[in-house]
DRENDO-1510 file (C-alpha; in Angstrom, 1 decimal, always signed):
<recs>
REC; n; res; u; v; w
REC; 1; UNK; +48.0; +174.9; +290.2 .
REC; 2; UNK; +46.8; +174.6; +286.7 .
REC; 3; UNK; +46.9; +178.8; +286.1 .
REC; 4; UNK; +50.6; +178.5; +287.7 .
REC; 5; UNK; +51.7; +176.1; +285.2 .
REC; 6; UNK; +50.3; +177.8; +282.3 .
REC; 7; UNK; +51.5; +180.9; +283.6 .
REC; 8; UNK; +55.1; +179.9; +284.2 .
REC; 9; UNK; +55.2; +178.3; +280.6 .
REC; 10; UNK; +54.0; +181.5; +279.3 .
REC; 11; UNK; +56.8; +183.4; +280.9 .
REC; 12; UNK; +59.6; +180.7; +279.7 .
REC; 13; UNK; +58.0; +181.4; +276.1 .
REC; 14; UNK; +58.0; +184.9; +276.5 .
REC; 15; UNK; +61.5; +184.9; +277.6 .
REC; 16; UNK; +62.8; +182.3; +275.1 .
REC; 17; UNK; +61.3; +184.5; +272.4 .
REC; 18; UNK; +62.7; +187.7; +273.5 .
REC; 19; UNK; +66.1; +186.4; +273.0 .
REC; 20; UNK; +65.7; +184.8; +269.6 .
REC; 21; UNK; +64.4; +188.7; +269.0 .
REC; 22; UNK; +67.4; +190.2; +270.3 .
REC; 23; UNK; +69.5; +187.3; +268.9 .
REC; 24; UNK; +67.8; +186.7; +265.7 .
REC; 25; UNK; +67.6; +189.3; +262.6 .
REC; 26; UNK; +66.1; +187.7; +260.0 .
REC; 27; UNK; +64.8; +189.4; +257.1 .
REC; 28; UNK; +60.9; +190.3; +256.0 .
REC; 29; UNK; +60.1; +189.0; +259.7 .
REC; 30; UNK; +56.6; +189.7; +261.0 .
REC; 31; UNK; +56.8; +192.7; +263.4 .
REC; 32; UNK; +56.3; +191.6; +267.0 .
REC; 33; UNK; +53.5; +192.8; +269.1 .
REC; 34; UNK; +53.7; +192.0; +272.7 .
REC; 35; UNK; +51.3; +190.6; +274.9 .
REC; 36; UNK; +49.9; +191.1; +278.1 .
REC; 37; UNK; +50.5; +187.9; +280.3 .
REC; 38; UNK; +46.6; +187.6; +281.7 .
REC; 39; UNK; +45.9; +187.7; +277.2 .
REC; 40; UNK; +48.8; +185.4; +277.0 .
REC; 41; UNK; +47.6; +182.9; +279.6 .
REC; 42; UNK; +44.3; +182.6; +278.4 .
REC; 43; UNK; +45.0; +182.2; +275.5 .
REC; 44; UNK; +47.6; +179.5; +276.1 .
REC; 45; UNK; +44.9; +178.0; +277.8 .
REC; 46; UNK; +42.6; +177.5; +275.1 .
REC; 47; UNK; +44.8; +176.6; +273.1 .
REC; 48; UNK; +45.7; +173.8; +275.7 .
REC; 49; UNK; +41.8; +172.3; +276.3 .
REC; 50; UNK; +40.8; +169.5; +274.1 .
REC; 51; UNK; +37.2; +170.9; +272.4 .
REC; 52; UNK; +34.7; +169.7; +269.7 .
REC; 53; UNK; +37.0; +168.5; +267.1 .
REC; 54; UNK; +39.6; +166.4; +269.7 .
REC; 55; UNK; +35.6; +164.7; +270.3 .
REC; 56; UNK; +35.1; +164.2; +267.6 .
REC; 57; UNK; +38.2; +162.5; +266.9 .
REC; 58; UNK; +37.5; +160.0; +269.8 .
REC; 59; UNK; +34.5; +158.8; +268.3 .
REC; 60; UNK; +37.1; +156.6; +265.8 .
REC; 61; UNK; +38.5; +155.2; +268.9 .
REC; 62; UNK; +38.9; +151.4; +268.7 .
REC; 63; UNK; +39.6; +148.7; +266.4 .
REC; 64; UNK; +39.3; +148.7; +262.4 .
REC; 65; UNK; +40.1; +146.5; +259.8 .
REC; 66; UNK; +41.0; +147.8; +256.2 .
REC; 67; UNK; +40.2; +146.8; +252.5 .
REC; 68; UNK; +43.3; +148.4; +251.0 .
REC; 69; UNK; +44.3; +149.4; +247.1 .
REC; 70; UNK; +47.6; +150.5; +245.5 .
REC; 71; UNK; +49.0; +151.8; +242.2 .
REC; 72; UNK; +52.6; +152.0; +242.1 .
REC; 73; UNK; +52.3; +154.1; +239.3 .
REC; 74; UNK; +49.6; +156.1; +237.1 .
REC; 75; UNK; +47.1; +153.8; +235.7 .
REC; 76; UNK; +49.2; +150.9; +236.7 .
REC; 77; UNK; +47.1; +147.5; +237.8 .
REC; 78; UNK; +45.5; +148.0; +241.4 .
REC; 79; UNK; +47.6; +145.8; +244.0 .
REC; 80; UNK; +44.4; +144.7; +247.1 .
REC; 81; UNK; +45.6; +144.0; +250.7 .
REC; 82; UNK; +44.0; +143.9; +254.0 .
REC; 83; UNK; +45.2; +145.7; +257.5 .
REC; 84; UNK; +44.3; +146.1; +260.7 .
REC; 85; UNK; +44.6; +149.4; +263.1 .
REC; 86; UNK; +43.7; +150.2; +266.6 .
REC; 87; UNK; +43.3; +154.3; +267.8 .
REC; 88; UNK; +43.4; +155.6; +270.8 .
REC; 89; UNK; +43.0; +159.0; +272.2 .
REC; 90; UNK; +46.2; +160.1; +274.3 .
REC; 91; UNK; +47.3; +162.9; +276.3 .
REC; 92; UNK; +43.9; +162.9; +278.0 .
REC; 93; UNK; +41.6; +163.2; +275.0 .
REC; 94; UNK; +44.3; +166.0; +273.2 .
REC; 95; UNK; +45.9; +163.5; +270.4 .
REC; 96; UNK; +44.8; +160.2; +268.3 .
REC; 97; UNK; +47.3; +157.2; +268.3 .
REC; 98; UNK; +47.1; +155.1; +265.0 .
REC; 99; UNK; +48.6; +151.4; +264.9 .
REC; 100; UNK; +48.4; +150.0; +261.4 .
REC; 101; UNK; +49.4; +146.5; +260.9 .
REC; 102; UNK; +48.9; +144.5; +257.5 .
REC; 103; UNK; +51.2; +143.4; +254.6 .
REC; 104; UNK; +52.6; +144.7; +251.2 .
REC; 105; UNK; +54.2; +143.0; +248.0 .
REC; 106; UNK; +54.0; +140.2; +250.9 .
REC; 107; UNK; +56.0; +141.7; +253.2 .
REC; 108; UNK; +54.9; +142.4; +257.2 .
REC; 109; UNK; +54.1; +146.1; +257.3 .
REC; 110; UNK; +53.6; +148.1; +260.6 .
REC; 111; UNK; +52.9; +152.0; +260.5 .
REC; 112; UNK; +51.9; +154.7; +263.1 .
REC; 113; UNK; +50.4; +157.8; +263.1 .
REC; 114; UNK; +49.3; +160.8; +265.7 .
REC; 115; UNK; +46.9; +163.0; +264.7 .
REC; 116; UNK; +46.1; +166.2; +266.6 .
REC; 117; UNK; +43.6; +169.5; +265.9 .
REC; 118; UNK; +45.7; +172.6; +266.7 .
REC; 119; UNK; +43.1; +174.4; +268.7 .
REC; 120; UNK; +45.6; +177.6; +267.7 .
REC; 121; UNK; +46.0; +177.1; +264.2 .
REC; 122; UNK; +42.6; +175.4; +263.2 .
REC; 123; UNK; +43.9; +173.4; +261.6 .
REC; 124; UNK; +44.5; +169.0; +262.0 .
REC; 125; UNK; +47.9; +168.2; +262.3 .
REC; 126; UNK; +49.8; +164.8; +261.4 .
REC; 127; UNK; +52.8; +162.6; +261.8 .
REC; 128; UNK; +53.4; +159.1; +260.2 .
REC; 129; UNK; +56.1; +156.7; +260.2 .
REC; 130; UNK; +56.2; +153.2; +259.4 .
REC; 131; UNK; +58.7; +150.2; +258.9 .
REC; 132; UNK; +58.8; +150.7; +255.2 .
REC; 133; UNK; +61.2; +154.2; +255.5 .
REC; 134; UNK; +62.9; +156.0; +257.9 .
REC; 135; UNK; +61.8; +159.8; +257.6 .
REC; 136; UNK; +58.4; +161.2; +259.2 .
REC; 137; UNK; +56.0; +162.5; +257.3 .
REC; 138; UNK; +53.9; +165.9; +258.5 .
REC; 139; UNK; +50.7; +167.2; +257.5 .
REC; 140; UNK; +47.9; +169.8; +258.1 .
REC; 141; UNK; +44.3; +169.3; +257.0 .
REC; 142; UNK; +41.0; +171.9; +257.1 .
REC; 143; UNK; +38.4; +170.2; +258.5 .
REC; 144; UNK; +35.4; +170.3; +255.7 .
REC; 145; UNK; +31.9; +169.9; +257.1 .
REC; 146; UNK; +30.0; +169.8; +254.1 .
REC; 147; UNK; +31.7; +166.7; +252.7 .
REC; 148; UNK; +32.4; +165.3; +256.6 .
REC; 149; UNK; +36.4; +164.9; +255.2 .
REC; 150; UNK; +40.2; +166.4; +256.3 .
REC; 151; UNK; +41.9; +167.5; +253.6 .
REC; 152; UNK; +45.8; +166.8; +254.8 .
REC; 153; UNK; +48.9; +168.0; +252.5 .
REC; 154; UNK; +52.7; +168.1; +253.3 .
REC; 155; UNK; +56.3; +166.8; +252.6 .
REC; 156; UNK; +57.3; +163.3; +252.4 .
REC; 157; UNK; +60.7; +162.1; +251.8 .
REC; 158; UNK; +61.4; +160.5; +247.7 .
REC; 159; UNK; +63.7; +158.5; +247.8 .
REC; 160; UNK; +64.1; +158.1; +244.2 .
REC; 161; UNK; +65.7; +162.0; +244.7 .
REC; 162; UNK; +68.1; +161.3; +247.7 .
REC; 163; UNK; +68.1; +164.4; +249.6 .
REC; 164; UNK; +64.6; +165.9; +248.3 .
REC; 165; UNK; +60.6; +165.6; +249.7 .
REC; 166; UNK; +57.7; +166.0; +247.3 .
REC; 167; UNK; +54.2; +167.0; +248.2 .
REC; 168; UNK; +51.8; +164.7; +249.5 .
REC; 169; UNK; +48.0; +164.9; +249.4 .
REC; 170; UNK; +45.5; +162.8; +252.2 .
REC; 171; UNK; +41.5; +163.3; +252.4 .
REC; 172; UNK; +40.6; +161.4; +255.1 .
REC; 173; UNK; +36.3; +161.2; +255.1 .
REC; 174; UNK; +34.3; +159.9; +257.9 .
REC; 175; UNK; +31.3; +158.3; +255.7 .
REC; 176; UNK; +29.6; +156.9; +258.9 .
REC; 177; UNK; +29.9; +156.5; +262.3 .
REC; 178; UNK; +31.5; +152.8; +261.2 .
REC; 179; UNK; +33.5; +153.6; +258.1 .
REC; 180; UNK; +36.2; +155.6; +257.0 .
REC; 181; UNK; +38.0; +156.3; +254.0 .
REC; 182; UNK; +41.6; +157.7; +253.3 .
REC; 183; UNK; +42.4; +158.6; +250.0 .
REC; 184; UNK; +46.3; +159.4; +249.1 .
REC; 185; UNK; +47.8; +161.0; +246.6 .
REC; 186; UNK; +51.4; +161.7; +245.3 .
REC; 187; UNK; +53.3; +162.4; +242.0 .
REC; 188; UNK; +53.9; +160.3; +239.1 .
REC; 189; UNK; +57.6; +158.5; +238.9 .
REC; 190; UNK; +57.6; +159.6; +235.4 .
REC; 191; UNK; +56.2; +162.7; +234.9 .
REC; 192; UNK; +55.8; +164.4; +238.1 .
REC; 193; UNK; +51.7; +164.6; +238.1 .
REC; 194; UNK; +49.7; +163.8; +241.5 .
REC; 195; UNK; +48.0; +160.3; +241.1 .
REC; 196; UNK; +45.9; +158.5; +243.6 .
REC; 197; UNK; +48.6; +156.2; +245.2 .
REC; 198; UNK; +46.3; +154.3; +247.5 .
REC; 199; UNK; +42.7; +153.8; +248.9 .
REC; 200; UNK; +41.7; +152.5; +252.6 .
REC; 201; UNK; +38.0; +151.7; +253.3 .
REC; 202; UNK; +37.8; +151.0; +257.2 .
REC; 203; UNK; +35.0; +149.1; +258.7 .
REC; 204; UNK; +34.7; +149.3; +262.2 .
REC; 205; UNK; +35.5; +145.8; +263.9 .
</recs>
């Protein structure tokens, strides 16, 4: 049942993407090679099957409290609040759910976030949203085994330049099997620069 379901999705892509080929022109494109459909299942497959890395994302399952630090701007005075989050592995063991809750500038702040390892790209994958905004923000992160820490970067809205995103950077380390940093970083208001814009040290609850 399972090779019929991969297999039918394989032919739905491979006929989706034949007509955005015949459809489509669009310049510099990479040249398409095909693929066989026994190549194309498998490797649909694999792509599909949660491995080490979706493990080892499980492993932060549960509850966590955090010991947070913000600089609204670039040697500006450090601003300490706590939070709370709960994660939890989705999709049977293929995605992490992150529930933040906590407060800033003494207001109630909620955020969420899925997290993902795209068995295809190797590469971690990441959406957040929260009740302070109302874009998403996406990022992709190379896992680095020497310093046990995801590298994320992406595009987040500014709202200070309606209509534009700037580039965000998240390391994300996993010091111990009961704590956890995050580490953000963003440019500078007034002159553009990437600054550390927060810190989050989770202790497992």
């Amino acid at each position: 049942m399972k090779n019929l379901l991969f297999a039918a999705c394989t032919a739905i892509l491979f006929t989706a993407c034949d007509k955005v080929k015949m459809d489509v022109k669009t310049e510099k494109s990479e040249e398409w090679k095909p693929v066989d459909s026994a190549t194309a299942t498998k490797a649909w497959m694999d792509y599909a099957t949660p491995g080490e890395m979706q493990k080892m994302m499980a492993k932060s399952d549960g509850a966590w409290l955090g010991e947070n630090t913000m600089w609204m701007e670039n040697g500006g005075k450090p601003m300490k609040t706590t939070s709370e989050a709960i994660n939890k592995m989705i999709f049977d063991g293929r995605y992490q759910v992150s529930e933040h809750k906590g407060d800033f500038m003494g207001m109630p702040f909620e955020g969420m976030s899925i997290v993902g390892y795209d068995n295809s790209k190797k590469k971690f994958v990441s959406t957040w949203i929260d009740n302070m905004g109302t874009g998403i923000m996406h990022g992709e992160g190379d896992w680095n085994p020497s310093t046990k820490s995801i590298e994320f970067k992406g595009k987040m809205t500014d709202p200070s330049r309606p209509g534009k995103d700037c580039d965000f950077r998240e390391v994300f380390t996993f010091i111990d099997d009961n704590t956890q940093k995050m580490e953000m970083y963003g440019p500078d208001s007034k002159t553009g620069k990437e600054y550390k814009t927060m810190e989050i040290v989770y202790k497992r609850k």
